[in-house]
Structure formats: structure tokens, C-alpha cells
C-alpha positions as CSV (number, residue, x, y, z in Angstrom):
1,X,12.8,-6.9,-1.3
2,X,9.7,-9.3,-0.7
3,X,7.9,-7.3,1.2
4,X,7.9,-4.1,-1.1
5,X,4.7,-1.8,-0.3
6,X,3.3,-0.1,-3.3
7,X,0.6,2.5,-3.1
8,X,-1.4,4.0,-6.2
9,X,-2.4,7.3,-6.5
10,X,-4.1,9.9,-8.5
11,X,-2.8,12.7,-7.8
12,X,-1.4,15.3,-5.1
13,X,-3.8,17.1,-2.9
14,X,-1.9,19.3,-1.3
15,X,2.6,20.0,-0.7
16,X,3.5,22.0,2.0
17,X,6.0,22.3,4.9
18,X,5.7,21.7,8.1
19,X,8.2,21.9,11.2
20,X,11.3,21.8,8.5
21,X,9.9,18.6,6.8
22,X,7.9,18.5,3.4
23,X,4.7,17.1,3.8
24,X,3.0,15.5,0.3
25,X,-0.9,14.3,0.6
26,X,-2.0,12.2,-2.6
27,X,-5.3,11.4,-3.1
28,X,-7.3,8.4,-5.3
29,X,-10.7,9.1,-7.0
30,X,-13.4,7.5,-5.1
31,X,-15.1,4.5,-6.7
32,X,-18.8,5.5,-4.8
33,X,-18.6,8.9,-3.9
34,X,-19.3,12.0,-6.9
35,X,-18.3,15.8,-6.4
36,X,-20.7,18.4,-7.1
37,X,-19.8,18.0,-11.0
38,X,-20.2,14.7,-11.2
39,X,-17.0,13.3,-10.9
40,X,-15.7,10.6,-8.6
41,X,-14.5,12.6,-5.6
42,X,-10.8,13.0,-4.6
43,X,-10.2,11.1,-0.9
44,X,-7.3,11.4,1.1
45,X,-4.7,8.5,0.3
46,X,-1.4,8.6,1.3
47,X,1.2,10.9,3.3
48,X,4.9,11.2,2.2
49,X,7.3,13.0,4.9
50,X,10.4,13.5,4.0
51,X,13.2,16.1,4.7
52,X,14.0,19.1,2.2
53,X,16.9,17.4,1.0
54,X,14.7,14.1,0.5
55,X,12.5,16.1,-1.6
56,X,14.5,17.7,-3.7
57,X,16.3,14.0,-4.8
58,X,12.9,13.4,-6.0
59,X,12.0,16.5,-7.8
60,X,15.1,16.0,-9.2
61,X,14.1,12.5,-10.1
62,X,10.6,13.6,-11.3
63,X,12.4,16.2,-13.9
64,X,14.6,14.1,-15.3
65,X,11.5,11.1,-15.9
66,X,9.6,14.4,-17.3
67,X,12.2,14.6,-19.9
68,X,12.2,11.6,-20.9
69,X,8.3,11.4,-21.3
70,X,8.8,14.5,-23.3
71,X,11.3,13.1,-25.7
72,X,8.9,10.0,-26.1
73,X,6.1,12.2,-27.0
74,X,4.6,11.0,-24.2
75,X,3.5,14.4,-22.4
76,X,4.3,17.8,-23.7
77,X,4.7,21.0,-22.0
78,X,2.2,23.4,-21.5
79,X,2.6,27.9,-21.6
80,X,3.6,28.2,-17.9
81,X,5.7,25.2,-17.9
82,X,3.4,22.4,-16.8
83,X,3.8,19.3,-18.3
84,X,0.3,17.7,-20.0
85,X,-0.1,14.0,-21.9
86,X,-0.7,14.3,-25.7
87,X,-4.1,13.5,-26.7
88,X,-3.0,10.0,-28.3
89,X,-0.3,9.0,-25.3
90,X,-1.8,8.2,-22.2
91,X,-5.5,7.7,-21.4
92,X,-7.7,10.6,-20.0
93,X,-9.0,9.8,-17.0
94,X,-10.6,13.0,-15.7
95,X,-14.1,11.6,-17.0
């Protein structure tokens, strides 16, 4: 377990599937580089490939670590069903 790779990421650019396997592109906000609004721009990170089955293990996981965020008042859900951190949890970082 030494030689463990760990990647950070912002958030997902795009989920789709391609040739029977799902296909998840994450992105990271660029430390130089602004959108039009200001922002720091989203660049292309990391790919995960994985089979359908493979994905749904981790949406499973993901649900269940949801609920538990929920029940710690961590993140609360919003109308439509997505989940959102409460003001006083997590920091914002969409400045």
C-alpha cells in the first residue's frame, strides 16, 4: 500500500458512456488562468473508466457517504434532490 496514488479534484466535468464503459472527467480550478467571470477556470484533471457495474458500487458508495453527511449536518438536500453544504459546514470555495 506504499505506493497509493491520490489525485484531488474539484469537481466533475462531464459523465458519460462510451463503448459500454462509464467515462468520468474531473477537473481542478486553475491557479493562473480566470473564466470570463472572473473565476479561476476549470481544466481537465483526471479520467475514471470503469465498467457499469464498477460505477454503480460507487454511486452506491457516494449515497450512502451522502447520508451520512446529511445526518452530520454537514450538507443538506436541495428541491430536486441535490445535495448542497450548509452555510456553516464546509467552506465555499466558488469565490
Amino acid at each position: 500500500m506504499a505506493d497509493q496514488n491520490q489525485v484531488f479534484v474539484d469537481g466533475v466535468f462531464n459523465v458519460g458512456i462510451q463503448d459500454g464503459a462509464v467515462r468520468i472527467d474531473f477537473f481542478t480550478h486553475s491557479p493562473t488562468q480566470r473564466d470570463a467571470e472572473g473565476k479561476p477556470a476549470r481544466q481537465f484533471a483526471q479520467r475514471l473508466i470503469t465498467s457499469p457495474q464498477g460505477f454503480l458500487q460507487v454511486y452506491s458508495s457516494l449515497d450512502r457517504l451522502v447520508t451520512q453527511l446529511e445526518e452530520r449536518g454537514l450538507v443538506q438536500r436541495r428541491e430536486g434532490g441535490t445535495p448542497e453544504t450548509t452555510s456553516e459546514s464546509l467552506p465555499n470555495t466558488d469565490d
